[in-house]
N, C-alpha and C positions, 0 to 999 in steps of 0.2 A: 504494500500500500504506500502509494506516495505521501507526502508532508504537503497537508492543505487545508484553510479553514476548515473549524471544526475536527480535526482532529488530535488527540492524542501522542505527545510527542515524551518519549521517554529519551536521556542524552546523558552518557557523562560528559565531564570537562574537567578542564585542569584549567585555571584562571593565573595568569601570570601579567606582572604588569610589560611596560613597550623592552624592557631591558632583560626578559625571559627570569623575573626572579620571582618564583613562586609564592602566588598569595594565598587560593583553593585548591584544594585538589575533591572532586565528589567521593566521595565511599560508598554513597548513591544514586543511581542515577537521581538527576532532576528533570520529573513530570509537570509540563505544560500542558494548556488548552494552546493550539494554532489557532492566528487567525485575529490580531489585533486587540486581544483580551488584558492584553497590558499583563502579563502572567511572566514575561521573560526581554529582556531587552528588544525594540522592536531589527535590529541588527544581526542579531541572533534567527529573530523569524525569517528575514532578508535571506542569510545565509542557508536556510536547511531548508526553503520553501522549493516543494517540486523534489527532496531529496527522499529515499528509500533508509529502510534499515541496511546497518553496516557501512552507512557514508561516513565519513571521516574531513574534519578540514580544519584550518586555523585559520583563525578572524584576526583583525585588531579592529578596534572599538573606541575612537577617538573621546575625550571627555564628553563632547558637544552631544555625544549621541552615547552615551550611559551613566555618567552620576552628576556631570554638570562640571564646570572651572570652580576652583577653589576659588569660593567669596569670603574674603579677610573681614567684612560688615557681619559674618555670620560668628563672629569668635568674639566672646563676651567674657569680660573679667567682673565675678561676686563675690562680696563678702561670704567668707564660706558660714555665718551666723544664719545666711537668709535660705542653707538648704538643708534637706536634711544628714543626719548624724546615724553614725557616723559616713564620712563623707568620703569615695574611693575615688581614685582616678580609673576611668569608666565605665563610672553611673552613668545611668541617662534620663534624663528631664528632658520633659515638653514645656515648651514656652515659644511667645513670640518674640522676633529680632527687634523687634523696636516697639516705642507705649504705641502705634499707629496703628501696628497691624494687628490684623485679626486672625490671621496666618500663623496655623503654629506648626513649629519645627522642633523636632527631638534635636536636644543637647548633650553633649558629649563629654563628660569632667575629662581634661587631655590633662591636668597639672593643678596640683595643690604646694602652696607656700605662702609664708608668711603671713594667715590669717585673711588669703583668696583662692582662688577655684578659677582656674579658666574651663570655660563652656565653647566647645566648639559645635556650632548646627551646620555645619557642612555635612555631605556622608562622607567615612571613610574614606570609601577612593574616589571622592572628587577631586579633579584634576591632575587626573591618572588618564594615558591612554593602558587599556586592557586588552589581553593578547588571549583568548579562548581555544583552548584547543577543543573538538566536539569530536563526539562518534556516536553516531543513531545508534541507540541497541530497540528499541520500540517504535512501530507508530500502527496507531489504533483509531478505529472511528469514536466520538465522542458519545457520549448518552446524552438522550434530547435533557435527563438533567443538569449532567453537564452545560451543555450550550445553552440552558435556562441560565445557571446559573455563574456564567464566564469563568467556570476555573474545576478540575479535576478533582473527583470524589476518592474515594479508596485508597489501597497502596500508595506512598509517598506522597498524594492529595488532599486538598483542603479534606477536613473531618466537619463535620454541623455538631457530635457530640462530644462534649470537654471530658468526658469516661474515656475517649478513645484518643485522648490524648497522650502520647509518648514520651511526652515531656524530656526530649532532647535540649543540653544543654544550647546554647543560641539562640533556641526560637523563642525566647522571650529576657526583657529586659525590664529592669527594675525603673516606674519612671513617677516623675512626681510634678506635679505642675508648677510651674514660676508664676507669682505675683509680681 
């Protein structure tokens, strides 16, 4: 089966930034809905659209088109009094970058000293080009619940029940909102 809307696309990858040094590597594959679901870089879809299982290829991924240019307006220095305790370098809070916006952005504690906390709301590897190496090991028709609901059920997919939770370290982060 080819890689086309609405279908099911299982892929490892190995995520390296433009200078080949290893940032991910999968232990799983990662399960997508195709098909502009916003479920996976759309450069990625670019790349494997029209491909079979057992394709294989390496992308790069300029910042502009996967996490965005590192914005220095998004790194906030606070009194570490105004967060909660005790305070790690890489907690993460949600809050907005400025009293204007209504827009809010998960923050990053990057550095603790001298009675402050720098917050960074960039993602990670913004402004990073990223280098993907991919290889189809799946691709499957979606269920019309699926394509109800944009995004992959079962094995390695979204779950609806928090019982069927796996609760793997990363998929979730400690967050607390800023005043």
């Amino acid at each position: 089966m080819k890689i086309a809307k609405n279908t099911v696309v299982s892929v490892n990858y190995k995520l390296s930034d433009a200078q080949n040094n290893l940032i991910e590597q999968s232990s799983e594959p990662m399960v997508y809905l195709h098909g502009g679901y916003q479920n996976t870089l759309p450069k990625i879809e670019e790349a494997l659209d029209g491909k079979e299982t057992g394709y294989s290829t390496t992308i790069q991924v300029e910042p502009e088109d996967a996490f965005g240019e590192y914005d220095s307006e998004l790194v906030k220095i606070e009194p570490v009094e105004r967060l909660p305790q005790p305070l790690e370098v890489g907690m993460q809070f949600e809050g907005s970058p400025d009293d204007d916006s209504e827009e809010s952005v998960i923050f990053t504690v990057t550095e603790v000293a001298d009675g402050k906390a720098v917050l960074d709301g960039n993602h990670p590897l913004a402004g990073i080009a990223l280098r993907f190496e991919l290889n189809v090991t799946e691709v499957r028709a979606a269920s019309e619940e699926e394509v109800a609901h944009g995004h992959v059920h079962g094995a390695h997919g979204h779950h609806h029940h928090h019982d069927e939770d796996d609760g793997e370290a990363g998929d979730h982060f400690r967050s607390q909102p800023l005043n």
